[in-house]
C-alpha positions in Angstrom: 212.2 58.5 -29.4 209.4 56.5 -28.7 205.7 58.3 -27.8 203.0 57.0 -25.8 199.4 58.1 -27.6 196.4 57.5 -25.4 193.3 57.8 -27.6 190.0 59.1 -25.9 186.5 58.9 -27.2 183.9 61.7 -26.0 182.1 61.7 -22.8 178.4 61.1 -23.4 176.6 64.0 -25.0 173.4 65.1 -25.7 171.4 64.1 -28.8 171.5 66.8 -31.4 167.8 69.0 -31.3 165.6 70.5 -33.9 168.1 72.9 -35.9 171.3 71.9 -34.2 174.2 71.0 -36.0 176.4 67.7 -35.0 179.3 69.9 -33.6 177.5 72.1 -31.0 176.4 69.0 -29.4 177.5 69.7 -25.8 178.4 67.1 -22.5 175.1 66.4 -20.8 175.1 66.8 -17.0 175.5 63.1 -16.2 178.6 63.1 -19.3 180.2 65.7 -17.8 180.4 64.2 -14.3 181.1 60.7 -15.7 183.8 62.3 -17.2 185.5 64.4 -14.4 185.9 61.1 -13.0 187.4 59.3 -15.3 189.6 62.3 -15.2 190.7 61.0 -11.6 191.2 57.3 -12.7 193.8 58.9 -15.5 195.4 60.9 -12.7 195.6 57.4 -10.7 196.9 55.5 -13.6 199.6 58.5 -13.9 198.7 59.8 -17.2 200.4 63.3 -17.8 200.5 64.2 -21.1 202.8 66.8 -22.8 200.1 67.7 -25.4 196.1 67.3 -25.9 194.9 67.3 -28.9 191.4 67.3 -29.4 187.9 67.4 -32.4 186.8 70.8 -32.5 183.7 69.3 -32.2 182.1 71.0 -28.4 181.5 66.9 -26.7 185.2 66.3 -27.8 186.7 69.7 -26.5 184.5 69.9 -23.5 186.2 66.1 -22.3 189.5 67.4 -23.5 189.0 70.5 -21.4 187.8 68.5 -18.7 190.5 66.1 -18.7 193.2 69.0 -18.5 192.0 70.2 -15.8 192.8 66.8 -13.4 195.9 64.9 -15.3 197.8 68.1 -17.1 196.3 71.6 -16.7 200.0 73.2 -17.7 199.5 71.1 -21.6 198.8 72.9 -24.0 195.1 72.0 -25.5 194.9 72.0 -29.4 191.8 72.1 -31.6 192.7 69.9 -35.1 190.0 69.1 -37.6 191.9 66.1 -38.3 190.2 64.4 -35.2 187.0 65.2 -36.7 186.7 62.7 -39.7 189.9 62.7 -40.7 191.9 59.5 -42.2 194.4 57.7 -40.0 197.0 59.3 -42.2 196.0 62.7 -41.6 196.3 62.2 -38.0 199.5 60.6 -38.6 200.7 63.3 -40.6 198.9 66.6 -38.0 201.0 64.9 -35.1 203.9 65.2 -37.0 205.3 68.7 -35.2 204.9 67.2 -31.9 207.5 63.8 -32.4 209.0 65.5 -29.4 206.6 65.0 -27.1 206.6 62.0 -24.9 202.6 61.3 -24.3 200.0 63.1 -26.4 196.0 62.3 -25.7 194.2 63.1 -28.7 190.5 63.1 -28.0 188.1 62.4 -30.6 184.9 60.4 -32.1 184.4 56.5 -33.2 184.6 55.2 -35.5 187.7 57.1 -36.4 189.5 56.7 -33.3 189.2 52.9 -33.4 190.1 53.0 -36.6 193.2 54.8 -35.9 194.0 52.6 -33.3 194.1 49.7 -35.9 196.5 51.7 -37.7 199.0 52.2 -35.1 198.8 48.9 -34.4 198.6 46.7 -37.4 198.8 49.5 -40.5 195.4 49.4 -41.5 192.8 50.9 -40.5 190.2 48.2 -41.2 191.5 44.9 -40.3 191.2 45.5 -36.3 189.1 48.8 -35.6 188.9 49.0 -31.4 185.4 49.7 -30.1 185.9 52.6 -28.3 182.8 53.6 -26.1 182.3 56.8 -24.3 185.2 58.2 -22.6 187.4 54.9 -23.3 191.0 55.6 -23.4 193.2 53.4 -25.5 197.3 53.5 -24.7 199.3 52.6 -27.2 202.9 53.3 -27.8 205.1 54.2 -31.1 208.9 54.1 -31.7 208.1 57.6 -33.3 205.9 59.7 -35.0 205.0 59.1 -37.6 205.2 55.7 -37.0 207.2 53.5 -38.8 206.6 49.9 -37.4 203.2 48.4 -35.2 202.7 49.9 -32.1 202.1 48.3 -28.9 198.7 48.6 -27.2 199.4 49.1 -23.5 196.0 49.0 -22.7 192.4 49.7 -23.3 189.8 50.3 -21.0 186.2 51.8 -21.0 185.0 55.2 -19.4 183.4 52.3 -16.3 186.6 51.2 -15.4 188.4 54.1 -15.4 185.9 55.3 -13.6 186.3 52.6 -10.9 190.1 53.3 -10.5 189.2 57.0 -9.8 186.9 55.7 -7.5 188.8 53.0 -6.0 190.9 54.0 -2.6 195.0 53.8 -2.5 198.2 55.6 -2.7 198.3 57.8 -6.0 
């Protein structure tokens, strides 16, 4: 059964302050409202998936969570420290109870996400990393997870032009 993984990098958060660690660094105002509407430009490319999977991190959560709440608010939202650091592999191998699911958005950080992304697509994570900027959303399908051939990127686009196609006026 093949699975369609759309990988998300944060929405833009704040820098981290005097005595604050790297994962309590929140959504600033503008992030979260950049975000909410990339949210709609997911809803109007038709993105639903079964399963989020995000960083514990509180920027990576906070754009899962706000995601949710436009393109799937009945998915169940799962915190994995895999997403946080963790090798391609590990990712590969934490998605491993869900080969079930249809579409899973895992929601994470760079450079692990584009790094990921290179293995889906080529089996290593160096030789083609994508540069995933804030709130970009990678598609790319695999025959099954794990995978065990290349996947095929569907597409890639930044957190701008998703934001346009939420923007943008139409049937959806």
């Amino acid at each position: 059964m093949s699975v369609l993984l759309y990988l998300m990098r944060h929405g833009v958060a704040e820098d981290a302050g005097p005595g604050m660690s790297d994962a309590e660094r929140a959504l600033t105002a503008d992030g979260i409202q950049k975000t909410k509407r990339v949210a709609l430009g997911m809803k109007k490319l038709g993105i639903k998936p079964d399963l989020i999977v995000s960083s514990p991190l509180l920027r990576a959560e906070e754009t899962a969570r706000l995601i949710a709440e436009t393109v799937a608010p009945d998915a169940p939202l799962e915190l994995q420290a895999f997403l946080a650091g963790g090798t391609p592999e590990e990712v590969v191998k934490g998605l491993r109870p869900h080969r079930d699911c249809s579409e899973i958005l895992l929601v994470g950080h760079q450079p692990d996400l584009g790094e990921l992304a290179s293995h889906l697509l080529t089996g290593s994570a160096s030789l083609t990393p994508l540069p995933f900027k804030k709130a970009g959303v990678a598609a790319i399908a695999v025959g099954a997870l794990p995978p065990r051939s290349a996947g095929m990127l569907e597409w890639f686009l930044t957190g701008a032009q998703l934001r346009a196609i939420g923007n943008s006026r139409g049937d959806s």
